[in-house]
C-alpha positions in Angstrom: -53.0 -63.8 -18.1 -51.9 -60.1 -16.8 -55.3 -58.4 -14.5 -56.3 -56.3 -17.1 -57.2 -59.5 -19.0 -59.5 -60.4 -16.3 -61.1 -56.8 -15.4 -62.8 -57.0 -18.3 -64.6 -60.0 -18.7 -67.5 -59.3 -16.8 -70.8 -57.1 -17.6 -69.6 -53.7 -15.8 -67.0 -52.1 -13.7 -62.9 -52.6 -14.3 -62.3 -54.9 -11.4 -59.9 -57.4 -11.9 -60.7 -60.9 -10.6 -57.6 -61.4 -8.7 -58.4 -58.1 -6.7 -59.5 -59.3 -3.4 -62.7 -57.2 -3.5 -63.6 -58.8 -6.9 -62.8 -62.5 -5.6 -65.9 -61.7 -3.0 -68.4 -60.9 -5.1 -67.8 -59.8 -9.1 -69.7 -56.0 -9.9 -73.2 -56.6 -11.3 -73.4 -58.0 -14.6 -73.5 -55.0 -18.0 -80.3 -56.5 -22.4 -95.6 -68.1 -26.8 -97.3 -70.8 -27.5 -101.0 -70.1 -25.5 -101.8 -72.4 -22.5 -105.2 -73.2 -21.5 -106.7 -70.0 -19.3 -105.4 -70.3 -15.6 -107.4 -69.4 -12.9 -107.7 -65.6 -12.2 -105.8 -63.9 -9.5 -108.7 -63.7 -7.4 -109.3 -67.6 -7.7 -105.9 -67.9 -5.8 -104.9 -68.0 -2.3 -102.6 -65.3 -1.4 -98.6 -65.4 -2.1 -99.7 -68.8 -3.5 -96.7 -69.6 -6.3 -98.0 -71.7 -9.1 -96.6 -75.3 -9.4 -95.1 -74.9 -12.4 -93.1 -72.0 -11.3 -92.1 -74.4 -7.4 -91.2 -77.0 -9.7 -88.3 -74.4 -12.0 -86.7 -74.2 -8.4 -85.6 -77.7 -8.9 -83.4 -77.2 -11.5 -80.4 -75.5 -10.0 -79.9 -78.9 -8.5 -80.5 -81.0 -11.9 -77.8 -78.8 -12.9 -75.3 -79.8 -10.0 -75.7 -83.2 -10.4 -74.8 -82.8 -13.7 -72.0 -80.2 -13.5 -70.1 -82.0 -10.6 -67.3 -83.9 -12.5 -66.8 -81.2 -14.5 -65.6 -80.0 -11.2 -62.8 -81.8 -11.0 -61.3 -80.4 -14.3 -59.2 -77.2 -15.4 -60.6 -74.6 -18.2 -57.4 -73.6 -19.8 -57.1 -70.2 -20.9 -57.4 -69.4 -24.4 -54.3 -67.1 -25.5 -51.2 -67.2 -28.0 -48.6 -65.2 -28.1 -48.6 -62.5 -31.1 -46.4 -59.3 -32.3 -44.6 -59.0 -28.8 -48.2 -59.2 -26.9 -50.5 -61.4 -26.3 -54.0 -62.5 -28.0 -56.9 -64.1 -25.9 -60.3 -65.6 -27.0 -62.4 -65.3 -24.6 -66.3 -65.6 -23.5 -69.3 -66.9 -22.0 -72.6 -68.8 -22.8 -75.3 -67.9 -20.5 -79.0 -70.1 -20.7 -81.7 -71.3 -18.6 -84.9 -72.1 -18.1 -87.8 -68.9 -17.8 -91.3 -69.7 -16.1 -93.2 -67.1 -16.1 -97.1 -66.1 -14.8 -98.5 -63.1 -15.7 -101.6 -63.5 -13.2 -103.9 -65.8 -15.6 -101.7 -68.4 -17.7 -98.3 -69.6 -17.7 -95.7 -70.2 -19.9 -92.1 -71.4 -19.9 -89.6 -70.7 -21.8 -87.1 -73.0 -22.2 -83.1 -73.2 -23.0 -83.4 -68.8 -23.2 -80.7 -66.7 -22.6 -80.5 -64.6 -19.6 -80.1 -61.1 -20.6 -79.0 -60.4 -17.6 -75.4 -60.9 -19.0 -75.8 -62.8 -22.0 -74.2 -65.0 -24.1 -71.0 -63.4 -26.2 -67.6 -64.1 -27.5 -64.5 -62.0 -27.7 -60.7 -61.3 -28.6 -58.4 -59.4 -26.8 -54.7 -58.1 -27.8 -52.7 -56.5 -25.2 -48.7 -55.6 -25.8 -46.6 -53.6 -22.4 -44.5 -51.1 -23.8 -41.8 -49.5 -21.1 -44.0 -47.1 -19.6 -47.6 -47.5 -21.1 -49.5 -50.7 -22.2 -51.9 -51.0 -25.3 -55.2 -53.1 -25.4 -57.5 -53.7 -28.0 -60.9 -55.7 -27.7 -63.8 -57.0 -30.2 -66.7 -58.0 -28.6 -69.6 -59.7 -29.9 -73.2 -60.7 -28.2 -75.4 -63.3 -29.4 -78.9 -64.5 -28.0 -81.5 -64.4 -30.7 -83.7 -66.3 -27.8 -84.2 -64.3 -25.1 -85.1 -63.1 -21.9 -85.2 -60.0 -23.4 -87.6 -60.8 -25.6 -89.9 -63.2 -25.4 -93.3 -63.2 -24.1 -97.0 -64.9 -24.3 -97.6 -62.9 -27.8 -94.8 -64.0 -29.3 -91.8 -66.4 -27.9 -90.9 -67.1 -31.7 -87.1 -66.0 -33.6 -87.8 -64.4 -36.7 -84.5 -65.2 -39.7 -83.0 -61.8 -39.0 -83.1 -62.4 -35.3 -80.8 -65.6 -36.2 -78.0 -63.2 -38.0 -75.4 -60.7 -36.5 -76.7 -57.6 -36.7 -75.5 -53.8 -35.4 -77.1 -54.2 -32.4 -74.3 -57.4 -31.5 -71.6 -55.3 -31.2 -70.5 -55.0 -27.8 -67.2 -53.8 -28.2 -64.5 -52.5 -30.6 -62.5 -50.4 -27.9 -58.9 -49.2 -27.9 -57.4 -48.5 -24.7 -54.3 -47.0 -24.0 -53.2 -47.4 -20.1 -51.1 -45.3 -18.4 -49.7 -45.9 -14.9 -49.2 -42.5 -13.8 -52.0 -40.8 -15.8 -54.5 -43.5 -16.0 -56.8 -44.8 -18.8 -57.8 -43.4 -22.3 -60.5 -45.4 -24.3 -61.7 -45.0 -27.6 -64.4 -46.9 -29.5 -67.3 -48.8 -28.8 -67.5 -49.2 -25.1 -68.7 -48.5 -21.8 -69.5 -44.7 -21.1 -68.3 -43.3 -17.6 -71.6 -44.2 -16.4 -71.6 -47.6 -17.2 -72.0 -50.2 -14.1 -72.7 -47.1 -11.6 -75.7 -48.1 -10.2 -74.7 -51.9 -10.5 -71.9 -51.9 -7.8 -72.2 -55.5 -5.8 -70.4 -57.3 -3.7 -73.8 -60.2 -2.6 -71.8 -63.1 -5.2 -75.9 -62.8 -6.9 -75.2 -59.9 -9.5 -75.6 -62.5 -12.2 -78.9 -62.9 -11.4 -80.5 -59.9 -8.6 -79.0 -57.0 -9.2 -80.8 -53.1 -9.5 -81.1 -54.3 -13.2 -83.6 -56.8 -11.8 -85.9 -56.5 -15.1 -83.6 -58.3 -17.1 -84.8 -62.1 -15.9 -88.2 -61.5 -17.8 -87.7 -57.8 -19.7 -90.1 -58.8 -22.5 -93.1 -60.0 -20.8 -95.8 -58.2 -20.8 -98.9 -57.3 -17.9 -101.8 -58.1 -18.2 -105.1 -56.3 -17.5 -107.4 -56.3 -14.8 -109.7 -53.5 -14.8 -111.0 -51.0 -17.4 -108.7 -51.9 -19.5 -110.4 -55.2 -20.1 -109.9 -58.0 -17.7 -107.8 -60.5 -18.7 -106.2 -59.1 -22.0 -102.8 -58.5 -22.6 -101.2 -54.9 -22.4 -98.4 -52.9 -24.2 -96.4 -52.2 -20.7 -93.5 -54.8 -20.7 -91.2 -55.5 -17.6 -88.6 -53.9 -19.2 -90.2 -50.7 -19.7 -91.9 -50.5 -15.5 -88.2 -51.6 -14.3 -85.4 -49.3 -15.1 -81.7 -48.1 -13.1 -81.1 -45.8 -15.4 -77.4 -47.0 -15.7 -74.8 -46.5 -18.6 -75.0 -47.6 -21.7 -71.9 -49.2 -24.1 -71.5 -46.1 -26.9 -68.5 -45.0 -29.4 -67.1 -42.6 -27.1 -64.2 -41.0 -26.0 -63.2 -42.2 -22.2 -60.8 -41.1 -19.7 -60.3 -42.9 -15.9 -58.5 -41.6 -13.7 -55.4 -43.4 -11.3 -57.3 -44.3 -8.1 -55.9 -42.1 -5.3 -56.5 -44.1 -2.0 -59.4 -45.8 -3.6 -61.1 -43.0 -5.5 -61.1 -42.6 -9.3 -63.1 -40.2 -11.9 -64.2 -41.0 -15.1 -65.4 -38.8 -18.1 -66.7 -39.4 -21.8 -68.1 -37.8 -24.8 -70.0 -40.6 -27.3 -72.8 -40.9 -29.4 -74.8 -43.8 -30.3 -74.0 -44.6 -33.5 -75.2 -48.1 -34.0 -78.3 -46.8 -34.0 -80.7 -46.9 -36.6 -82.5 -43.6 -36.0 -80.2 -40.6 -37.4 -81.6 -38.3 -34.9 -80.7 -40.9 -32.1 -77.3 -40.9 -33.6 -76.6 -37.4 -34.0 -77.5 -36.8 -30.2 -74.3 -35.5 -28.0 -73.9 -37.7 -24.8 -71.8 -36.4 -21.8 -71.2 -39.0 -18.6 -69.2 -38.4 -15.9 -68.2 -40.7 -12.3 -66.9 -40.8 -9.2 -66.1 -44.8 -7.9 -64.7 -45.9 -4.5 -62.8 -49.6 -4.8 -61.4 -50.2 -0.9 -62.3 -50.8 2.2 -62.0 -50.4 6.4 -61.0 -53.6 9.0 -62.8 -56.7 7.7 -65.3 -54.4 5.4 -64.6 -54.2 1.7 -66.4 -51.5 -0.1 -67.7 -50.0 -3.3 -69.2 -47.2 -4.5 -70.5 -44.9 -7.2 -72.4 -42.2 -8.1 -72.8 -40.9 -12.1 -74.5 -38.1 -14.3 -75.4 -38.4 -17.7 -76.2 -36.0 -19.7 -77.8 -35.6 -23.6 -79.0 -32.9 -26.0 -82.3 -33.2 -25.6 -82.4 -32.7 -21.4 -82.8 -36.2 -20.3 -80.4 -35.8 -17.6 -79.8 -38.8 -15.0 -78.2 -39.3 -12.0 -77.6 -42.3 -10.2 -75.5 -44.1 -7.8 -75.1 -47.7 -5.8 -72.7 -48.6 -2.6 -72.1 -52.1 -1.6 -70.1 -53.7 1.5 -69.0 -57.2 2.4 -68.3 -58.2 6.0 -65.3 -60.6 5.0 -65.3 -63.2 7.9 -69.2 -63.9 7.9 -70.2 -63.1 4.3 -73.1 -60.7 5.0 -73.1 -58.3 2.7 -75.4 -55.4 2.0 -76.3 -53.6 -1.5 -78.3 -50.0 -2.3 -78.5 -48.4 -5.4 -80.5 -45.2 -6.4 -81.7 -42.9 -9.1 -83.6 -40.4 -10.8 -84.0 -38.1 -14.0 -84.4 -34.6 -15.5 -88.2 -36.1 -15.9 -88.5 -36.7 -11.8 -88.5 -40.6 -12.5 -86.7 -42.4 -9.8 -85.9 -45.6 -7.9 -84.1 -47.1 -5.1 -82.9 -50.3 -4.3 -81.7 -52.5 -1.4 -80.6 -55.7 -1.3 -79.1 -58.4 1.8 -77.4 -61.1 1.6 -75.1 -63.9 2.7 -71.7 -65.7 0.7 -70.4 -68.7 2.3 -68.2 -72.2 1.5 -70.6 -74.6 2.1 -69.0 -77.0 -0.1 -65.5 -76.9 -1.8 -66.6 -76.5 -5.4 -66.9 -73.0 -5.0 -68.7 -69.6 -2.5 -72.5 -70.2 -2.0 -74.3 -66.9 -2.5 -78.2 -65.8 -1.2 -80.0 -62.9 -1.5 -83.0 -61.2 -0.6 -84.3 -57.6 -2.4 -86.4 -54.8 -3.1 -87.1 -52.2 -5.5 -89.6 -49.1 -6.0 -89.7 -47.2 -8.5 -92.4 -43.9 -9.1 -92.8 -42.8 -13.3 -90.7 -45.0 -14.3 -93.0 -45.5 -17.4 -94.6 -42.6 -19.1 -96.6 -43.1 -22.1 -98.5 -39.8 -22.7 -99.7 -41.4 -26.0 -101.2 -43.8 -24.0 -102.5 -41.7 -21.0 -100.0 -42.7 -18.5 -99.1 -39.5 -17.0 -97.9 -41.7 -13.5 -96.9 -45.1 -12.5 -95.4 -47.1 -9.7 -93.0 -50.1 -10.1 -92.3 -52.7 -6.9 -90.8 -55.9 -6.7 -89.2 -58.1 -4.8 -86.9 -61.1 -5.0 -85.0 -63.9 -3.7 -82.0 -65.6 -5.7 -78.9 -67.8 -5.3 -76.0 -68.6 -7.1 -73.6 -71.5 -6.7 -69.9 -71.1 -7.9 -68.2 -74.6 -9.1 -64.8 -72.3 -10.0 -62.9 -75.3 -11.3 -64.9 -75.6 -14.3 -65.7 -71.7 -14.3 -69.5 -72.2 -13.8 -72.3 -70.7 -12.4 -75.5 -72.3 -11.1 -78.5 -69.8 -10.3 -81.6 -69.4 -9.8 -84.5 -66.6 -8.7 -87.7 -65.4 -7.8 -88.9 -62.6 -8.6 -92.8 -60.9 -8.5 -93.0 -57.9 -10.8 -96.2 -55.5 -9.4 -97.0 -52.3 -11.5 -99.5 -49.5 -11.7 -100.4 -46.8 -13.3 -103.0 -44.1 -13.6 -104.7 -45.3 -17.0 -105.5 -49.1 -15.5 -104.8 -51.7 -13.0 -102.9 -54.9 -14.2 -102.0 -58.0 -12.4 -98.6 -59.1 -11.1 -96.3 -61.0 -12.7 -94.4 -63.9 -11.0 -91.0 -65.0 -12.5 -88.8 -68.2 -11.7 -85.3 -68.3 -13.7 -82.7 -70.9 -13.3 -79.6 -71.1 -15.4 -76.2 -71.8 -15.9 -73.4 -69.8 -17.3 -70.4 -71.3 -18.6 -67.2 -68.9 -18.8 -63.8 -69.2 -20.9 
């Protein structure tokens, strides 16, 4: 299977997996039924986890007893040849297990999809002419149950949540590749800021990344104060945690050659899977610079993006992360804000090492603050602060293309209209590549 093949398998970026930087650590991956009331978060100790959530650690190692002889085996690759070229099926299925505790009850979620890269299937064509190559991809998503989604109101799939719908498409991108003038895309794909702020060299993308909402985007806080204590409120994960990086759009995309590890990207999209005509009619304008390289025993990557639309809602954002080859360390930050003065930054350690032959052994530890990240002024919330921290790991078992993960993560939020308690997530999973 040629590199290009592989560069685009993952979530973000255009790393191929053979590059040495991308064998290190892969770039961060491209969105109930009521228990009996829990005791309040007074009624705890402090930085007590419930048991429910210590017990969800287990099951990264459930999942290693169970994935070992698989271990032992080859995946083949899945590609024929076709009209002078060659066709590959590809994809990945992505599920795990969700606890969650908003502060009062909790609730797990079982066999979800992690929308932190979720579960998808693809075909790819690619065909080398003398001097150019041609590539054409069609991408599909699929997780009716997830992360994404669910929550203590309603962790239920409605019948059109079961069928394919707009909002599926991942892909339909055609991509001509140039060696001396570089890349033009057209089609439904990644715009030039797409994967800017996710740049990530820990080995725990899959999991802790700056898109760290993504393990438990659809729960929701729940009140503490005036807003009545102990009820649920409208402000979701997914709205208090944001990195304001690029979207997938029909657009017109150019990349650059990389010229001793730098390369600049541009497009012009719109979002026309939308279902709002004014969303769709909106002009979108991206544009990058990336760094893929390195110094010594240090490899290195960088970005830094702006996006701009028709209606002012300009962003800018960046990430940088470097990997100290011999000893694994590795260190990640990410950063952003918008025309609206919202912002964040983001920092992340951690540590890859063999500690057994099946495959690298990744830990992490991060943080993230964000100020205005949510604004509501239908609902008073003129200002608001987003922190949370994290700890995750992630266990490669390459023969049999598997990852094992798992993560901890407490969401705390606040904003001017109430207070609200913090939310405490444990998420293990598997995902399963081919």
């Amino acid at each position: 299977m040629s590199q290009r093949s592989h560069a685009r398998r993952g979530d973000k970026g255009t790393l191929p997996r053979t590059d040495p930087v991308a064998v290190q650590g892969r770039l961060a991956l491209e969105r109930g039924r009521v228990l009996p009331r829990g005791p309040r978060p007074d009624e705890r100790p402090p930085y007590a986890c419930p048991p429910s959530l210590a017990r969800a650690a287990l099951a990264p190692g459930l999942a290693l007893a169970l994935a070992g002889p698989a271990a032992a085996q080859t995946i083949p690759e899945l590609e024929w040849p076709l009209l002078g070229g060659t066709l590959e099926l590809y994809g990945q299925i992505n599920r795990g297990v969700l606890v969650y505790d908003d502060g009062r009850q909790t609730e797990v979620y079982p066999f979800v999809d992690a929308a932190n890269s979720n579960s998808r299937i693809g075909l790819r064509f690619e065909k080398d002419f003398r001097t150019w190559s041609f590539e054409n991809v069609y991408e599909i998503g699929y997780d009716p149950y997830s992360t994404g989604r669910v929550n203590v109101v309603d962790d239920s799939i409605s019948d059109q949540e079961w069928q394919l719908q707009k909002s599926n498409i991942r892909r339909i991108d055609f991509i001509f590749h140039f060696a001396q003038f570089g890349d033009l895309s057209v089609g439904q794909g990644g715009m030039a800021t797409d994967g800017v702020a996710e740049r990530d060299l820990s080995g725990t993308g899959l999991v802790a990344s700056s898109a760290l909402a993504d393990s438990a985007s659809g729960q929701l806080f729940r009140f503490t104060g005036a807003g009545g204590p102990g009820s649920i409120s409208g402000v979701s994960v997914g709205d208090a945690f944001a990195n304001f990086d690029g979207s997938r759009r029909v657009r017109v995309r150019y990349d650059t050659p990389r010229f001793a590890g730098f390369g600049v990207s541009a497009s012009y999209g719109r979002d026309l899977l939308n279902d709002s005509r004014a969303v769709r009619e909106q002009n979108l304008f991206d544009a990058s610079l990336s760094y893929v390289g390195g110094f010594g025993d240090f490899a290195l990557q960088g970005a830094t993006g702006m996006a701009l639309r028709d209606d002012n809602d300009a962003r800018y954002l960046a990430s940088a992360t470097t990997l100290h080859k011999p000893t694994g360390l590795n260190l990640t930050l990410a950063g952003g804000l918008t025309e609206g003065e919202a912002s964040f930054v983001y920092t992340k350690v951690g540590i890859t090492r063999d500690l057994v032959s099946w495959g690298s052994t990744s830990f992490s530890v991060d943080y993230y603050t964000g100020d205005d990240v949510n604004l509501d002024a239908g609902a008073g919330i003129t200002s608001s602060s987003s922190d949370s921290y994290g700890l995750a790991v992630v266990q490669k078992i390459d023969a049999a293309n598997l990852e094992v993960y798992a993560t901890y993560r407490n969401y705390d939020y606040s904003d001017n209209s109430a207070d609200y308690s913090d939310g405490d997530a444990v998420f293990t999973g598997v995902r399963f590549r081919f």
